[in-house]
N, CA, C and O atoms as a Tinker XYZ file with bonds, in Angstrom:
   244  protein
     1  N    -63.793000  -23.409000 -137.954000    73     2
     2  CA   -63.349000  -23.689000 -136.613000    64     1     3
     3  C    -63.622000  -25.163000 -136.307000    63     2     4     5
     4  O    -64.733000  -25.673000 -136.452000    81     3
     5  N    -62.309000  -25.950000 -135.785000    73     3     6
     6  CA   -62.453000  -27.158000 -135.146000    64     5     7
     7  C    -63.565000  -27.657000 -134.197000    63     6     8     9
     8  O    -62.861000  -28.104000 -133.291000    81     7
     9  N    -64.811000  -27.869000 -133.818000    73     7    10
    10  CA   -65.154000  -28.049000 -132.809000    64     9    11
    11  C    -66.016000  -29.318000 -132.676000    63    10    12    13
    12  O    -66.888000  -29.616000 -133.492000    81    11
    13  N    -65.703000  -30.047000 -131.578000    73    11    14
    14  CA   -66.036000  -31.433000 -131.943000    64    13    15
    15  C    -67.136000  -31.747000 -130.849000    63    14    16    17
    16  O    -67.303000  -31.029000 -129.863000    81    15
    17  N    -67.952000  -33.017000 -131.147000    73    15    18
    18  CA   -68.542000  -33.205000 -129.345000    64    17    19
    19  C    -67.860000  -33.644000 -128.635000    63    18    20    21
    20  O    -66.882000  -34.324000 -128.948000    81    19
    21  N    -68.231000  -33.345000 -127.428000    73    19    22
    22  CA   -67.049000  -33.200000 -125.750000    64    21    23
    23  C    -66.222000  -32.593000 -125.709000    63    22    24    25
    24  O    -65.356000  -32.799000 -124.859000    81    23
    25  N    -66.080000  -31.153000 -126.986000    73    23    26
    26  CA   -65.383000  -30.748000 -126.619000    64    25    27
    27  C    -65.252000  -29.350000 -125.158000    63    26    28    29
    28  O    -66.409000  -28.983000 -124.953000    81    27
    29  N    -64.310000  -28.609000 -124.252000    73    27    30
    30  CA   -64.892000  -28.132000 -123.711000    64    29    31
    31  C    -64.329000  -26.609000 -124.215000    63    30    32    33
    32  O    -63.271000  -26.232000 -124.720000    81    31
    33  N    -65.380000  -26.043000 -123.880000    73    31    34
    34  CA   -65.119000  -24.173000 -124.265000    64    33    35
    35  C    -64.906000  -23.504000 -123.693000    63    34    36    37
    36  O    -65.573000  -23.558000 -122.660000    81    35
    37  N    -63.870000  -22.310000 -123.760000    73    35    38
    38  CA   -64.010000  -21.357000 -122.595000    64    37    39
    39  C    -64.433000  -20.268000 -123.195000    63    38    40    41
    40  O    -63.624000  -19.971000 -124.074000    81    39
    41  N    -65.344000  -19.502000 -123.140000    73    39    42
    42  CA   -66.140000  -18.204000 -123.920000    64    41    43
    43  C    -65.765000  -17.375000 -123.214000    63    42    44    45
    44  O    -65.368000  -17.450000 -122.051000    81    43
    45  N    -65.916000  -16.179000 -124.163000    73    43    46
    46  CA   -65.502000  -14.989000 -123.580000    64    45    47
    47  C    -65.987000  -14.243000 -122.402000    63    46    48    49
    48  O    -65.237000  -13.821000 -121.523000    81    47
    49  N    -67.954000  -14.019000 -122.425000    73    47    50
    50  CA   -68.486000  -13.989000 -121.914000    64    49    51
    51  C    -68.667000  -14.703000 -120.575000    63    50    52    53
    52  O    -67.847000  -15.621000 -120.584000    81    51
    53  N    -69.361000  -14.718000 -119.413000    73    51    54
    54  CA   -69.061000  -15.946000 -118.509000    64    53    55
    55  C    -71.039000  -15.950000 -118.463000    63    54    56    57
    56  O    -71.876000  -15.192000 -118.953000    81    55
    57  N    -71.111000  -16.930000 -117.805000    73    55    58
    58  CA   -72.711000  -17.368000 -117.727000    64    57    59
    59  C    -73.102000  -16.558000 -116.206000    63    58    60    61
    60  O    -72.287000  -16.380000 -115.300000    81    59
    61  N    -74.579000  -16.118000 -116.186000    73    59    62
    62  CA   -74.727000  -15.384000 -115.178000    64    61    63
    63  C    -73.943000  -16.554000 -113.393000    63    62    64    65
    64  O    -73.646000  -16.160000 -112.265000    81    63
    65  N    -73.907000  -17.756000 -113.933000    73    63    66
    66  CA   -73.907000  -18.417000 -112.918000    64    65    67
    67  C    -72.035000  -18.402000 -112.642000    63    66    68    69
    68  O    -71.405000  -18.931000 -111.726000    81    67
    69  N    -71.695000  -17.857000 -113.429000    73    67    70
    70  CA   -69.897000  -17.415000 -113.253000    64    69    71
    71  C    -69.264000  -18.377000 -113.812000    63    70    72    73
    72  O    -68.040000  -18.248000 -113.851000    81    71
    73  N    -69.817000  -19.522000 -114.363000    73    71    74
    74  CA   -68.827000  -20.002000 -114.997000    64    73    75
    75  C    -68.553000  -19.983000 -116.795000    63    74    76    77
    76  O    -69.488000  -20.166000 -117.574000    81    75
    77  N    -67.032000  -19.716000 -117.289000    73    75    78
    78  CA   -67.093000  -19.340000 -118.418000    64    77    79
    79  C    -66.615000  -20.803000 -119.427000    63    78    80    81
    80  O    -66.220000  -20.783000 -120.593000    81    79
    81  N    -66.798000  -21.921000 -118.593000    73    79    82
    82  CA   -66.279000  -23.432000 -119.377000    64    81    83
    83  C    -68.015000  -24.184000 -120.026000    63    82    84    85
    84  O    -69.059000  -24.233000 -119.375000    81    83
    85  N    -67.848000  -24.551000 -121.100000    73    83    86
    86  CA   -69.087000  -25.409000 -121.828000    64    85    87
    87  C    -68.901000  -26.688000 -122.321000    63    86    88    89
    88  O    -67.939000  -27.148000 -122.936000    81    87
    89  N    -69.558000  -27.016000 -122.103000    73    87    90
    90  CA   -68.988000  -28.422000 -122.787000    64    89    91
    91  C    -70.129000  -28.969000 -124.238000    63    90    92    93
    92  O    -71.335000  -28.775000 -124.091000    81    91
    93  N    -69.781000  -29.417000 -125.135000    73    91    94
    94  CA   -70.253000  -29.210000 -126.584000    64    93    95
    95  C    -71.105000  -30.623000 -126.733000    63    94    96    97
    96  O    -70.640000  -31.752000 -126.887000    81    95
    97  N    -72.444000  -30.234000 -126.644000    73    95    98
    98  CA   -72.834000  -31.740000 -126.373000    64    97    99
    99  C    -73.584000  -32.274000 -127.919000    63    98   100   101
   100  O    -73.918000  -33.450000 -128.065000    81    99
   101  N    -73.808000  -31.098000 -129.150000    73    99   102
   102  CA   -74.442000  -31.184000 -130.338000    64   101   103
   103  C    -73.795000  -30.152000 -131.228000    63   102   104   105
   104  O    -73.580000  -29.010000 -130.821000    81   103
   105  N    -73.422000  -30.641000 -132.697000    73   103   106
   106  CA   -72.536000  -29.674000 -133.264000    64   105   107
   107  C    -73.505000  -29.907000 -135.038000    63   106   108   109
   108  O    -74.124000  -30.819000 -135.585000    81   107
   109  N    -73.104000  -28.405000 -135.383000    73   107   110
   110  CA   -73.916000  -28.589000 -136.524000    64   109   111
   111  C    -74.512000  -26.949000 -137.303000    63   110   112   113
   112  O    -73.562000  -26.211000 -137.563000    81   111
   113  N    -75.349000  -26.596000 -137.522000    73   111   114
   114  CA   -75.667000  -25.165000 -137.698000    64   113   115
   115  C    -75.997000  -24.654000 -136.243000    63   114   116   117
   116  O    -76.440000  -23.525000 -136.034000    81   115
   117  N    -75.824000  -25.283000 -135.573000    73   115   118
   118  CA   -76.655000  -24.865000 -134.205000    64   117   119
   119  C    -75.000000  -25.872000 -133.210000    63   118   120   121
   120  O    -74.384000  -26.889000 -133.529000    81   119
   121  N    -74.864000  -24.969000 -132.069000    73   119   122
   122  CA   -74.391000  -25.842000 -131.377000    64   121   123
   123  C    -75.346000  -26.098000 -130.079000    63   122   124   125
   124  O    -76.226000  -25.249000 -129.940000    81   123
   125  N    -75.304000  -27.164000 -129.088000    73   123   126
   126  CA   -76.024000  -27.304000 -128.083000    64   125   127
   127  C    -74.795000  -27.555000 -126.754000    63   126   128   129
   128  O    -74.026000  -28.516000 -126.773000    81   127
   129  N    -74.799000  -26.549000 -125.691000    73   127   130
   130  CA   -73.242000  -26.552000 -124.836000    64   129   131
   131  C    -74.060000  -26.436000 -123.685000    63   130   132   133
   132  O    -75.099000  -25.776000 -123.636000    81   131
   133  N    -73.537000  -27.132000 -122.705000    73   131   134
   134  CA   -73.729000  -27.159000 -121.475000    64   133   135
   135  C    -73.120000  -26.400000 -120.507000    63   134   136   137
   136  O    -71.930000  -26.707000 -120.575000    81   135
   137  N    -73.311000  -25.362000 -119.413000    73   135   138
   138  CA   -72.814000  -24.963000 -118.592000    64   137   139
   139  C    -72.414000  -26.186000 -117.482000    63   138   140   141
   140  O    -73.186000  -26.987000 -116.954000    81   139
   141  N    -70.556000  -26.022000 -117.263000    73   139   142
   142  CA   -69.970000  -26.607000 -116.113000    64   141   143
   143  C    -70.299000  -26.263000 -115.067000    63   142   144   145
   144  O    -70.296000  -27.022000 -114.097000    81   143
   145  N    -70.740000  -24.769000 -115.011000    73   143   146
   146  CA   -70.953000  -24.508000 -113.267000    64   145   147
   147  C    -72.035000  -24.446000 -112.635000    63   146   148   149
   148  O    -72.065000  -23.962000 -111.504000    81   147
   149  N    -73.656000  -25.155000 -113.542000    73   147   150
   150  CA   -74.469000  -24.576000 -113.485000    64   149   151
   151  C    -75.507000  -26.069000 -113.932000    63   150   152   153
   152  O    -76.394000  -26.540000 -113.220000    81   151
   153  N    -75.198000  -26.434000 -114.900000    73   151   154
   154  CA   -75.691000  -27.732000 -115.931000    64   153   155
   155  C    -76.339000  -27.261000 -116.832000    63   154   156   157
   156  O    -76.450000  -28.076000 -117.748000    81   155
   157  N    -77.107000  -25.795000 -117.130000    73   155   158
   158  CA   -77.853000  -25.243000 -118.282000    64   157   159
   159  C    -77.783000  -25.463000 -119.501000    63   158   160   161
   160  O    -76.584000  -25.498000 -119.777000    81   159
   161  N    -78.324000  -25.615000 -120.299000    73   159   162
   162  CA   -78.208000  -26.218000 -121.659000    64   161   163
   163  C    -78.539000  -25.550000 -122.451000    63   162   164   165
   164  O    -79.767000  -25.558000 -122.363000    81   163
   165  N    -78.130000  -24.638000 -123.585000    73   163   166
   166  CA   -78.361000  -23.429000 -124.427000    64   165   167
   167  C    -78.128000  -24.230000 -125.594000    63   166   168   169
   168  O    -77.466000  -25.263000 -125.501000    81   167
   169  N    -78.603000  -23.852000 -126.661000    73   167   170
   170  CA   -78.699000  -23.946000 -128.097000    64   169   171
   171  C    -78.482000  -22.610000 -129.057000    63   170   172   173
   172  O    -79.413000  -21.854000 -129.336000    81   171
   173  N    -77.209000  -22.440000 -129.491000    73   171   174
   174  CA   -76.806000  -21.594000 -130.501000    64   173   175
   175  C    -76.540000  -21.845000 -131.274000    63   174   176   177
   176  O    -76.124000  -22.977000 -131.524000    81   175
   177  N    -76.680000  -20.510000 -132.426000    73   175   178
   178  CA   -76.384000  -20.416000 -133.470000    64   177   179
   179  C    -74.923000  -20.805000 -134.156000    63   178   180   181
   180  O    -74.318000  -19.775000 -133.857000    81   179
   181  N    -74.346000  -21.286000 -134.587000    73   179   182
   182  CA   -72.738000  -21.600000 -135.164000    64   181   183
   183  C    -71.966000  -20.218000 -135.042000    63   182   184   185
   184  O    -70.953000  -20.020000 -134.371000    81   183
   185  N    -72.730000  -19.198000 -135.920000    73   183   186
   186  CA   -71.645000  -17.969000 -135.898000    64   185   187
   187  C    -71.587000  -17.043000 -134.639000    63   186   188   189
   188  O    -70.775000  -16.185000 -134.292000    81   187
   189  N    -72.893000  -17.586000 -134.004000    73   187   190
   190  CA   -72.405000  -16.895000 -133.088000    64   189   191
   191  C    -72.162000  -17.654000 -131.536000    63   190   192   193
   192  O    -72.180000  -17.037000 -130.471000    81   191
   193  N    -71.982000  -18.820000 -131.652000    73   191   194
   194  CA   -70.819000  -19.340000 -130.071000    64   193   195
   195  C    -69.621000  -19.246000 -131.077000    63   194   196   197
   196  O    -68.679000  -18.721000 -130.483000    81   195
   197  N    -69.318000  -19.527000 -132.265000    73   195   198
   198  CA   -67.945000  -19.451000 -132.585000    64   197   199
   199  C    -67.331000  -17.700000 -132.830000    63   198   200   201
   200  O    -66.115000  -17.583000 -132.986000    81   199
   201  N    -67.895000  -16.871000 -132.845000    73   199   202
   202  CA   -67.579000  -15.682000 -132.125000    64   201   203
   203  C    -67.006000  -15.221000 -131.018000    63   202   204   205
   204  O    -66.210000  -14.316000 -130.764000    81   203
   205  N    -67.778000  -16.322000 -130.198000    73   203   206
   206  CA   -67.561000  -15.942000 -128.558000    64   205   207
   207  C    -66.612000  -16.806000 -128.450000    63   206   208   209
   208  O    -66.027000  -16.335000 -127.474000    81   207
   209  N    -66.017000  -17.751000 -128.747000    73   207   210
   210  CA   -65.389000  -18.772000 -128.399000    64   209   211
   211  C    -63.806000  -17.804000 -127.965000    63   210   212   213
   212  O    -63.474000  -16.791000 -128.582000    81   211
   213  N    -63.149000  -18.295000 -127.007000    73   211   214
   214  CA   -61.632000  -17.768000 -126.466000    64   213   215
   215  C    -60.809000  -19.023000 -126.678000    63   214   216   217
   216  O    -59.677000  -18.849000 -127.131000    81   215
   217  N    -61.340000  -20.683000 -126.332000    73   215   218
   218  CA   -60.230000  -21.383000 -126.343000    64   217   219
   219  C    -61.147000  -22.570000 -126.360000    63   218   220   221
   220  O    -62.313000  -22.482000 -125.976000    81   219
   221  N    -60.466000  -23.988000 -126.933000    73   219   222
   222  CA   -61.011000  -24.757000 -127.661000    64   221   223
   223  C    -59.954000  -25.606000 -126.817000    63   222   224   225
   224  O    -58.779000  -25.251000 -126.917000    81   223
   225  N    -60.375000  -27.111000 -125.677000    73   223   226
   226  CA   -60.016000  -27.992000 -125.499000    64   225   227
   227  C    -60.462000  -29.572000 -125.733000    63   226   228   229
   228  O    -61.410000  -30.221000 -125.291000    81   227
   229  N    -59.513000  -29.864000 -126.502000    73   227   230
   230  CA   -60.499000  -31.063000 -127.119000    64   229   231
   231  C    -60.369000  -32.246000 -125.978000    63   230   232   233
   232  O    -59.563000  -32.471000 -125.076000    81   231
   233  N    -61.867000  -33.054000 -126.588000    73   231   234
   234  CA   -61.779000  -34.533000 -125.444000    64   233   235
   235  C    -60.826000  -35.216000 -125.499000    63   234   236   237
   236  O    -60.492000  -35.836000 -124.489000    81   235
   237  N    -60.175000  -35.308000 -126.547000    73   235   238
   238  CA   -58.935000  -36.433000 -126.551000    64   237   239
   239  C    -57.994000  -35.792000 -125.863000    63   238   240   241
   240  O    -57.419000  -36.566000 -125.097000    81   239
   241  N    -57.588000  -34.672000 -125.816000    73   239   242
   242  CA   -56.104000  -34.222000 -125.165000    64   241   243
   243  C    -56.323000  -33.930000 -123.275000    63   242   244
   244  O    -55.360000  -33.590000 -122.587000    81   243
């Protein structure tokens, strides 16, 4: 899976704080994504945010 930094995510799941957009601030065996609606900062595993992942908007477009 494509996923770059800045990029932003929309997961399947939504964050208790309702929002379901992340933005990809560390990529690697681990990703590190920020909640848009919230600012929270989680650190996951690769296989599993790219599990959850629904849609992939990159920074350049």
């Amino acid at each position: 899976m494509d996923v770059r930094l800045g990029d932003l995510l929309t997961m399947k799941k939504e964050h208790p704080c309702g929002s379901k957009q992340w933005l990809v601030l560390r990529t690697g065996m681990d990703f590190r994504l920020k909640c848009q609606g919230c600012g929270h900062e989680v650190l996951l595993p690769r296989s599993k945010a790219e599990k959850n992942i629904r849609e992939i908007q990159h920074s350049g477009e």
